[in-house]
C-alpha positions in Angstrom: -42.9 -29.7 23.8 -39.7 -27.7 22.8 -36.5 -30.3 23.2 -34.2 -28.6 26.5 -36.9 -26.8 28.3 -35.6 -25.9 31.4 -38.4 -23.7 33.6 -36.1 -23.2 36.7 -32.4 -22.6 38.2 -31.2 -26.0 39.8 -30.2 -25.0 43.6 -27.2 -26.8 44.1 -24.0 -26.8 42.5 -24.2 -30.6 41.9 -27.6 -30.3 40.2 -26.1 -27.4 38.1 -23.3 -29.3 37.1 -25.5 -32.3 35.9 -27.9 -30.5 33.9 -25.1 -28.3 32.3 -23.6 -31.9 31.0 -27.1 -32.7 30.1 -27.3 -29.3 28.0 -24.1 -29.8 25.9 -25.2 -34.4 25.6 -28.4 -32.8 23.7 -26.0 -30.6 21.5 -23.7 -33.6 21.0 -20.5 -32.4 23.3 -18.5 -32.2 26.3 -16.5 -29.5 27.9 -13.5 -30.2 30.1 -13.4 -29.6 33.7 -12.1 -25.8 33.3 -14.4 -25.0 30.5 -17.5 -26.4 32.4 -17.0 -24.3 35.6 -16.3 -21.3 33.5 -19.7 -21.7 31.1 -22.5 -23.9 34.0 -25.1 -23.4 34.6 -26.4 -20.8 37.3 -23.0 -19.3 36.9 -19.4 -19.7 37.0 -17.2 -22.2 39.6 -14.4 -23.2 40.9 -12.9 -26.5 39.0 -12.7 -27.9 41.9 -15.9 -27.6 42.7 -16.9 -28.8 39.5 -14.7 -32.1 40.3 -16.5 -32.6 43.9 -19.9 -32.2 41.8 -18.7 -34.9 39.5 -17.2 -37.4 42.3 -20.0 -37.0 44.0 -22.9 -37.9 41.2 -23.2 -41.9 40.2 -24.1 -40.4 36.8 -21.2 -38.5 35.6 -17.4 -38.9 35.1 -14.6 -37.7 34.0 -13.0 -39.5 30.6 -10.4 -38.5 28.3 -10.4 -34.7 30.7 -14.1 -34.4 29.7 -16.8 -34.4 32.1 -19.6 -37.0 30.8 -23.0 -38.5 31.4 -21.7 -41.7 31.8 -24.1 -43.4 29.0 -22.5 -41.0 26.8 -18.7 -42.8 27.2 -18.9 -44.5 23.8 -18.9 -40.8 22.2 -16.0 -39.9 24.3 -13.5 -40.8 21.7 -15.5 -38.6 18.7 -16.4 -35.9 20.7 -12.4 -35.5 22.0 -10.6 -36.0 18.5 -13.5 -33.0 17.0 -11.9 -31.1 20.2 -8.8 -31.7 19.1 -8.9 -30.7 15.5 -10.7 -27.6 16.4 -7.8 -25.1 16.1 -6.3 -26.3 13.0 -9.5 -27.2 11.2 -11.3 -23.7 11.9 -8.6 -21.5 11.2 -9.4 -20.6 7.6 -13.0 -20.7 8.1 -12.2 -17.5 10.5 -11.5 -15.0 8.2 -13.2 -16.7 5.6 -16.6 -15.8 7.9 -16.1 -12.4 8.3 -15.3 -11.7 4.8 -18.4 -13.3 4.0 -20.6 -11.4 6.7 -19.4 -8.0 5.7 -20.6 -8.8 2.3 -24.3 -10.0 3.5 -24.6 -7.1 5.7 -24.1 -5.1 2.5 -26.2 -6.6 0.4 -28.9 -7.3 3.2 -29.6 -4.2 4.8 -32.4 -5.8 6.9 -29.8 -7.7 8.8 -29.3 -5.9 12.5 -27.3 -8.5 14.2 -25.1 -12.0 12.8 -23.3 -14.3 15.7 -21.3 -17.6 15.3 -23.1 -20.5 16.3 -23.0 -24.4 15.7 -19.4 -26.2 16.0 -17.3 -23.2 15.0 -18.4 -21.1 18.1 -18.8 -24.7 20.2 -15.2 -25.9 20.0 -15.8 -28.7 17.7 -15.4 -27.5 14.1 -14.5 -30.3 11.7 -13.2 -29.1 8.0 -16.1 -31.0 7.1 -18.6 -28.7 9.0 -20.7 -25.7 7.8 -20.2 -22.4 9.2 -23.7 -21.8 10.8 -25.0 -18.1 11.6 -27.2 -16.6 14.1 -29.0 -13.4 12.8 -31.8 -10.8 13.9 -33.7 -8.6 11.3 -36.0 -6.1 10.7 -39.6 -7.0 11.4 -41.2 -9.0 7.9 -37.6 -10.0 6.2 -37.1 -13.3 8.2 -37.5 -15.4 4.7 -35.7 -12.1 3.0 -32.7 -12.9 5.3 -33.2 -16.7 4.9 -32.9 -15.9 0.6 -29.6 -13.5 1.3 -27.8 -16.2 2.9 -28.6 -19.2 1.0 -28.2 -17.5 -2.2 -25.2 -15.8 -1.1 -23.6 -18.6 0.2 -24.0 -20.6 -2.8 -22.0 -18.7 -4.8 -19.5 -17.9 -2.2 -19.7 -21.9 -1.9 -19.1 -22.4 -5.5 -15.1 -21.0 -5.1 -14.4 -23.3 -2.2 -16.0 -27.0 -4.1 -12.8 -28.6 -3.0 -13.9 -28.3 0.6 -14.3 -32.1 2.2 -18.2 -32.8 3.1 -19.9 -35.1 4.6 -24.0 -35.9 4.5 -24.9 -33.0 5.9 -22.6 -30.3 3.7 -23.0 -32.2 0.1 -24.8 -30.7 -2.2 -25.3 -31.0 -5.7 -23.8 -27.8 -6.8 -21.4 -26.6 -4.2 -20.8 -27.5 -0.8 -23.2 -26.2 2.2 -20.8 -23.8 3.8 -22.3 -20.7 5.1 -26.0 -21.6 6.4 -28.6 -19.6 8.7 -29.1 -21.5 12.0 -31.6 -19.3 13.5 -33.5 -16.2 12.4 -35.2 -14.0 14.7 -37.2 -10.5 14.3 -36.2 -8.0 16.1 -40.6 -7.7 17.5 -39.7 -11.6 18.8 -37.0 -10.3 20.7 -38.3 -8.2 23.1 -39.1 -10.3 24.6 -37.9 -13.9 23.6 -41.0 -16.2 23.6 -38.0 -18.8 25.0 -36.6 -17.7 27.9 -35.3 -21.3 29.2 -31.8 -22.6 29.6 -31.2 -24.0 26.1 -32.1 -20.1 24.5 -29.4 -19.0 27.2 -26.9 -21.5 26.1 -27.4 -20.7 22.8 -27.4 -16.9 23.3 -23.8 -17.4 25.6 -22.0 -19.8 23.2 -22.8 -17.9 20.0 -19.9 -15.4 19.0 -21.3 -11.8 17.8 -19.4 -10.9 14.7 -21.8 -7.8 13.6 -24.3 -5.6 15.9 -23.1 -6.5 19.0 -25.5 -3.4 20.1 -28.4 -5.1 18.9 -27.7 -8.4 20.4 -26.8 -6.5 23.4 -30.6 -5.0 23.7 -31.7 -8.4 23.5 -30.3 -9.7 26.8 -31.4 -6.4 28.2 -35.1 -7.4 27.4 -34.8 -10.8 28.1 -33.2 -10.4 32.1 -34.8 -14.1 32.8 -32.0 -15.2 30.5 -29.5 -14.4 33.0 -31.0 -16.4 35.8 -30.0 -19.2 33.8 -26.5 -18.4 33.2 -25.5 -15.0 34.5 -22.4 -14.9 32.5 -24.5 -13.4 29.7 -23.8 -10.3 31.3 -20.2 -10.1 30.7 -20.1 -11.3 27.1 -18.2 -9.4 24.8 -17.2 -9.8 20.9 -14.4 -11.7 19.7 -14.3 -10.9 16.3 -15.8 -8.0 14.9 -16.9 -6.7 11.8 -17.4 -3.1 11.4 -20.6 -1.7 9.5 -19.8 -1.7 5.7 -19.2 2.0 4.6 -22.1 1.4 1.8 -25.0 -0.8 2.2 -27.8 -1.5 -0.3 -30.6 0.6 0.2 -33.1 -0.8 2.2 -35.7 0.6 0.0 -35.0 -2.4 -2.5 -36.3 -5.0 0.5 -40.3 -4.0 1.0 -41.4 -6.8 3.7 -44.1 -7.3 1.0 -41.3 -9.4 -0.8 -41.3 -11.4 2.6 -44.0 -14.1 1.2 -42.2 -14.6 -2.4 -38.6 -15.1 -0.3 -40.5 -18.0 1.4 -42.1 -19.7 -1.0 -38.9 -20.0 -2.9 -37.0 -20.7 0.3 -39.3 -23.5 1.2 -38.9 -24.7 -2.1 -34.9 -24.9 -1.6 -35.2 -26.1 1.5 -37.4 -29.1 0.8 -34.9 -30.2 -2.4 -32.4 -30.5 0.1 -33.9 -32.8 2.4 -35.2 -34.7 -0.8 -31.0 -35.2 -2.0 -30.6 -36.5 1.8 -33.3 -38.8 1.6 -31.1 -42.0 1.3 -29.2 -40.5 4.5 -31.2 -41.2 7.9 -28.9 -39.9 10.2 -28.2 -36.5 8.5 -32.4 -35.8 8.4 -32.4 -36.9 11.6 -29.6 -34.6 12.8 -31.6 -31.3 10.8 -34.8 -32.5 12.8 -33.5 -32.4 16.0 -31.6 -29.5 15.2 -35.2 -27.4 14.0 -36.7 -29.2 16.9 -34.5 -27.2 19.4 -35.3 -24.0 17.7 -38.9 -23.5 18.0 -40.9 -21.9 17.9 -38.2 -20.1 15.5 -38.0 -22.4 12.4 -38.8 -21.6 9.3 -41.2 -23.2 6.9 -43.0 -26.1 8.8 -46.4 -23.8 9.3 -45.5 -24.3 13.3 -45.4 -21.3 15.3 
């Protein structure tokens, strides 16, 4: 069973407002009252009718000016002071991202579409934090992509070693910065094998940087997407990065060279949860983490 599944629209704006808290407790945050009636579920509100919906549920509350599950009020204080530091800790990382994704569109000509996902597009980025990416590419370069990015990102990684980590960004090397949270073909867009609330979620939240066209004929395959949360239809870029004026050939990139990229991805991939292995709560975050994507990971044989 995929973790969020969400097969219907909730009818009533209470319900909505209880399972959009649910949503964001699985991704490990909270929104404030006028964030959550912009971004719930079924569609926009009124705050105030976001603060009936919450008066009038035994389950939630408001604490600290976030709307909360109420067995989630022991987070509260974390999930505010990552709030808080968002501004000043993501600043850098801003510029820094586009920089980077003009040069991986270059290099990686396969790569249609990149978005900003994870805490950086969420509202909780920590200087401690990866940057995590959202891409689509050409049919056969999933595990291509995967390479570019990790390979890429190391040595971009290697002139920022003074960033501060914790168990999830340390690595041997360098530190984790710029990392590929999900990887789709453009053949598994149209349409999206997930069509439920936490694929919407993710689709809304994410922040196109590159191919906004290309992520924009994804929500026009996928219409289901927008019974979920019908603000899908107004997204727009915030940052954009315009196509590079030279790109690698694509020639270089046969999707024959698809199979090789994984192995040696898999291979990477499978060190690094080796150097975490005396860290349970940073394998358990990347499990629940892959475990919300599929059937979209990479490497596990699951489908």
């Amino acid at each position: 069973m995929v973790v969020g599944y969400s097969p219907a629209r909730p009818a009533s704006t209470s319900a909505r407002v209880r399972q959009t808290v649910e949503l964001l407790q699985r991704r490990g945050y909270a929104l404030t009252l006028q964030r959550l009636a912009a971004l719930c579920l079924g569609g926009e509100l009124l705050e105030d009718e976001v603060r009936w919906a919450v008066a009038a549920s035994p389950e939630l509350t408001i604490a600290d000016g976030l709307v909360v599950d109420r067995s989630a009020l022991s987070r509260v204080g974390e999930i505010r002071a990552r709030a808080g530091s968002h501004d000043t800790d993501s600043a850098p990382y801003l510029p820094m991202t586009a920089r980077f994704v003009r040069t991986l569109v270059a290099v990686a000509p396969f790569i249609r579409s990149v978005s900003l996902a994870g805490s950086l597009a969420s509202g909780g980025f920590r200087a401690t934090d990866d940057v995590d990416l959202n891409l689509i590419v050409d049919d056969g370069h999933r595990h291509l992509a995967y390479v570019a990015v990790n390979a890429l990102g190391l040595a971009h990684a290697r002139a920022h070693r003074a960033k501060p980590v914790d168990d999830l960004t340390r690595r041997p090397i360098a530190p984790r910065l710029m990392t590929a949270n999900l990887i789709l073909e453009r053949s598994q867009c149209h349409p999206l094998a997930r069509q439920d609330a936490d694929m919407a979620y993710e689709l809304l939240v994410a922040e196109p940087v590159f191919g906004f066209e290309t992520l924009s004929a994804v929500l026009d395959s996928n219409p289901a997407l927008l019974d979920h949360f019908p603000q899908l239809a107004g997204k727009r870029p915030s940052m954009r990065v315009d196509p590079p004026a030279w790109r690698v050939p694509a020639a270089l990139y046969p999707t024959g060279f698809d199979g090789a990229a994984r192995r040696v991805g898999e291979a990477a991939w499978r060190y690094m949860q080796w150097t975490r292995r005396h860290h349970p709560e940073a394998l358990a975050r990347v499990a629940y983490v892959r475990e919300t994507m599929r059937p979209y990971t990479l490497f596990d044989g699951r489908r």
